[in-house]
C-alpha positions, 0 to 999 in steps of 0.5 A: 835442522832435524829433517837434514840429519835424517834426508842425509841419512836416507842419501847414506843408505840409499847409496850404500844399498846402490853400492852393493848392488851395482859396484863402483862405475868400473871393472878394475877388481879389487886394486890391494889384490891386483898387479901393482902396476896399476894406479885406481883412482876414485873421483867425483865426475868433472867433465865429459870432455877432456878439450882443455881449452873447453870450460873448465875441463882443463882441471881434468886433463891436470888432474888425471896426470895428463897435461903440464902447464910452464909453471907449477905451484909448490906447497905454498902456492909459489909459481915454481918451474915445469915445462918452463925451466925459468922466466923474466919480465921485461924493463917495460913490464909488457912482456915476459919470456919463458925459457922452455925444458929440452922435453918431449910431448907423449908422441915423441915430438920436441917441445920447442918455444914455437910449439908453446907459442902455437899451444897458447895461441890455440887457447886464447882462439877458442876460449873466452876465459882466456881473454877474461885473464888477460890481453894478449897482444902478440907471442914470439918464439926463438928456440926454446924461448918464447916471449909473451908480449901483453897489452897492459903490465900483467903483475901474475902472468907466470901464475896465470899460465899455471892454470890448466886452461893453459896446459901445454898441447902439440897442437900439430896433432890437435884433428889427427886426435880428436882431443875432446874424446881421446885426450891431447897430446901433452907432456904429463906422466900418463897419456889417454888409453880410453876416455868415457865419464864413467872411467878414464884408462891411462898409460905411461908416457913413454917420453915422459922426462922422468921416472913414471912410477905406474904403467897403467892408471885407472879413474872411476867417476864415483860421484857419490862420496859415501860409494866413493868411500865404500870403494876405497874401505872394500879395495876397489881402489887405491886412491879417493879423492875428497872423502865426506866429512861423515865418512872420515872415521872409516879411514883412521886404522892407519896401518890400512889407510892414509889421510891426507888432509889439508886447510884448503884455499878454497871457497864453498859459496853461493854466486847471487843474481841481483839482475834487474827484476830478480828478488836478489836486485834489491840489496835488503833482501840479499842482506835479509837472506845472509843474516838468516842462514846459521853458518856456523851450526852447518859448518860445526855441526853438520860437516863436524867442524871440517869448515870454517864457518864463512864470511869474508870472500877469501879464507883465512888459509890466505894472508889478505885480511881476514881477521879485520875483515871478519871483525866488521862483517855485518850480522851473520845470524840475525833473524829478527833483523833479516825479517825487519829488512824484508818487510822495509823492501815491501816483502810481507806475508799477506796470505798466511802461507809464511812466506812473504810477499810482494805485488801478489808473487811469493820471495821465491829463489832458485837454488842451483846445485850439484851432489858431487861434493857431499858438503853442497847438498847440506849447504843448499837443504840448510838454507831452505830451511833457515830462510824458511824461517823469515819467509824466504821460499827456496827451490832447490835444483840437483844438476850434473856439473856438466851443465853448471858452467852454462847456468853460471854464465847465462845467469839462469839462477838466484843461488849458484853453489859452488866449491871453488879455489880462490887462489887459481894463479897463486894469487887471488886476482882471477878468483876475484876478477871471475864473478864480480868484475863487471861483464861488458860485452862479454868481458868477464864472461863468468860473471853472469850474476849482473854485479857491477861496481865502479869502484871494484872494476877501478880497483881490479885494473888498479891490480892488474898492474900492480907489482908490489906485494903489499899494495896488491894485498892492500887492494885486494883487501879493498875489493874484498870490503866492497863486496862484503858492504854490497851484500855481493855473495854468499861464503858458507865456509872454508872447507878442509880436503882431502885424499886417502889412499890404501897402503898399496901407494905412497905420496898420495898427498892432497896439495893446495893447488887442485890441480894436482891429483894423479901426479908422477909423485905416487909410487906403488908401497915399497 
């Protein structure tokens, strides 16, 4: 574990050297010394693109203070009222109807029951994911109404229209803007004055429906989380977005600063390919690399016990069986037993080079990664070192998170990291459908790993209409105990979160739901 402490004190160095010399991605000046109208935010990059039907890139548009969705999500992730004032499902459960705020978008043009429908119809035309959460069948408004008619019972579907793919747009404007470059037309606080990856310029909505408490916003992507860091500590932002578990002590004069931080409903895991003729197809050696990796030391030692060392699929933040399911997961750290596995699925080091082998191929994985996030780099060079260990070569592969959507679906890796939410709509039931829920014919296109289990396919459709609470967290908990039995993924921990902010704002608070960054709740310091 040497050469990680000292690669990682190399990365610190090198991007405080990178800092001094060429600042923070943006010229906004020092944020305490400037008029307080303006809101600076330093983010890692998500998106080159604010189309939020596109990927994932909805987040974005969310998190900028920029799109709203019909529901919100309190403090315990409870769907609760936004552009929707209140919904009802129906008798036969097939449908649902949303009853929709006298509200405008940013251009002024009413948000009527037609303009959700057009907005929701737009989405499920253009993106996959949509139709992977569920199958709509028909949409009808009439005034302020707008009833969603499903093809099945949908038990969540006020929780699913909370996720940022469903971000409410005037889709009468979609063409005169071009959304992907120039924002969409929404209902949130701030509104889209320049948009670039480096740096997103924000206005106040002049429609928005309450007090917007800044004038102008401002986000620079700072994807390094020690610059980020620097940026906040020299002033050159108000407000930074998940600080690194190294860098939270620059933060605890709290006459300067305030730490929000949270225990988060987040998974950093790794998706693992098992398609025919992959090293990963064979459950012995997925079993064999889990029991060499020591999740513990990473998440107590090398991220100073900010992570919960990882095991089952949803954290213990989440009430759906962790202690039990911990209880019986299989050996975490086992060496002698992981090279015990190898060699039983044919895997021995005939060559001397230590690293097993088979049919005259090296184990050989690809590790996919992004640097955007500090605890992803430590995770990945962790892993290459333990599995090492029982001669399990690992390649490991930096890529911009643009692009990590597209490996993630075409399957184009053995290890994928990723921090994700487990809990999207208030329920984990599209966390747990995304990646495990078999893809046939492009159904489930996010699970691009090739994972298929009858019995789990039987048990999400079994959810999907499932209404009562205890039977889903019955369910749920079986789903979970197949795939841990399968040796499916890989959980490295439960992270905390963050956001800290300078004294020149208040109500910077980091919030269970990610979606939720630049909200109208941030107010410049009284």
């Amino acid at each position: 574990m040497k050469s990680i402490y000292k690669k990682g004190a190399l990365f610190a160095a090198a991007a405080l050297m990178a800092f001094g010399l060429s600042g923070c991605g943006g010229d906004s000046g020092n944020a305490s010394k400037g008029p307080k109208d303006t809101l600076t935010v330093g983010v890692t990059n998500f998106a080159d693109s604010l189309e939020p039907a596109d990927n994932y890139f909805g987040w974005q548009v969310m998190r900028y203070g920029i799109g709203e969705c019909l529901v919100h999500f309190d403090d315990k992730m409870n769907a609760e009222p936004w552009i929707a004032e209140s919904w009802k499902v129906s008798d036969d459960k097939m449908s649902w109807t949303f009853k929709i705020k006298d509200i405008k978008f940013s251009n002024g043009t009413p948000v009527t029951g037609e303009a959700v429908k057009k907005s929701i119809e737009r989405t499920f035309a253009k993106s996959p994911r949509a139709k992977a959460m569920f199958e709509l069948d028909h949409i009808t408004a009439d005034g302020q109404n707008v009833t969603i008619y499903t093809k099945k019972p949908i038990a969540t579907l006020p929780g699913m229209l909370g996720d940022p793919l469903f971000i409410i747009v005037d889709v009468a404007s979609d063409g005169k803007v071009d959304f992907a470059k120039q924002g969409p037309v929404c209902t949130g606080p701030y509104m889209v004055k320049s948009f670039s990856k480096a740096k997103t310029e924000l206005d106040a909505n002049p429609n928005y429906y309450a007090a917007v408490p800044f004038k102008h916003a401002v986000v620079n992507t700072i994807d390094d989380p020690n610059t980020r860091a620097m940026a906040l500590q020299k002033g050159e932002i108000d407000v930074a977005v998940n600080v690194a578990p190294g860098d939270m002590q620059l933060f605890s004069d709290q006459k300067k600063f305030t730490t929000s931080t949270i225990s988060s409903i987040r998974d950093v895991l790794a998706r693992l390919s098992v398609k025919e003729g992959k090293p990963l197809a064979d459950k012995k050696v997925r079993q064999a690399l889990l029991q060499s990796l020591d999740r513990d030391t990473y998440c107590k030692v090398l991220l100073k016990d900010t992570f919960t060392p990882g095991g089952p699929l949803l954290p213990p933040s989440l009430d759906f069986g962790f202690d039990e399911l911990n209880k019986s997961y299989p050996d975490k750290t086992n060496v002698e037993n992981a090279k015990k596995l190898l060699e039983e699925a044919g895997w021995k080091d005939t060559d001397g080079d230590g690293y097993v082998d088979k049919d005259g191929k090296p184990l050989e994985l690809d590790f996919i990664f992004y640097s955007g996030r500090a605890e992803l780099p430590l995770f990945a060079e962790a892993t290459q070192s333990d599995a090492k260990k029982v001669g399990i070569k690992i390649n490991l592969k930096n890529v911009d998170y643009n692009v990590l959507d597209g490996i993630g679906t075409r399957g184009e890796y053995d290890l994928l990291i990723s921090n994700v939410l487990s809990e999207q709509a208030g329920d984990p039931e599209v966390f747990i459908n995304m990646y495990w829920k078999t893809n046939t014919n492009g159904s489930n296109p996010q699970n691009g790993s090739g994972y298929s289990n009858p019995e789990y396919d039987a048990l999400s459709d079994q959810l999907a209409s499932e209404f009562d609470p205890a039977k889903r967290r019955d369910i749920i908990i079986k789903m979970q105990k197949i795939l841990q039995d399968d040796a499916a993924t890989l959980i490295f921990g439960y992270p905390q979160t963050n956001m800290i902010s300078s004294k020149a704002v208040e109500h910077a608070d980091i919030k269970p739901c990610d979606y939720y960054w630049i909200t109208k709740d941030i107010t410049p310091a009284k």
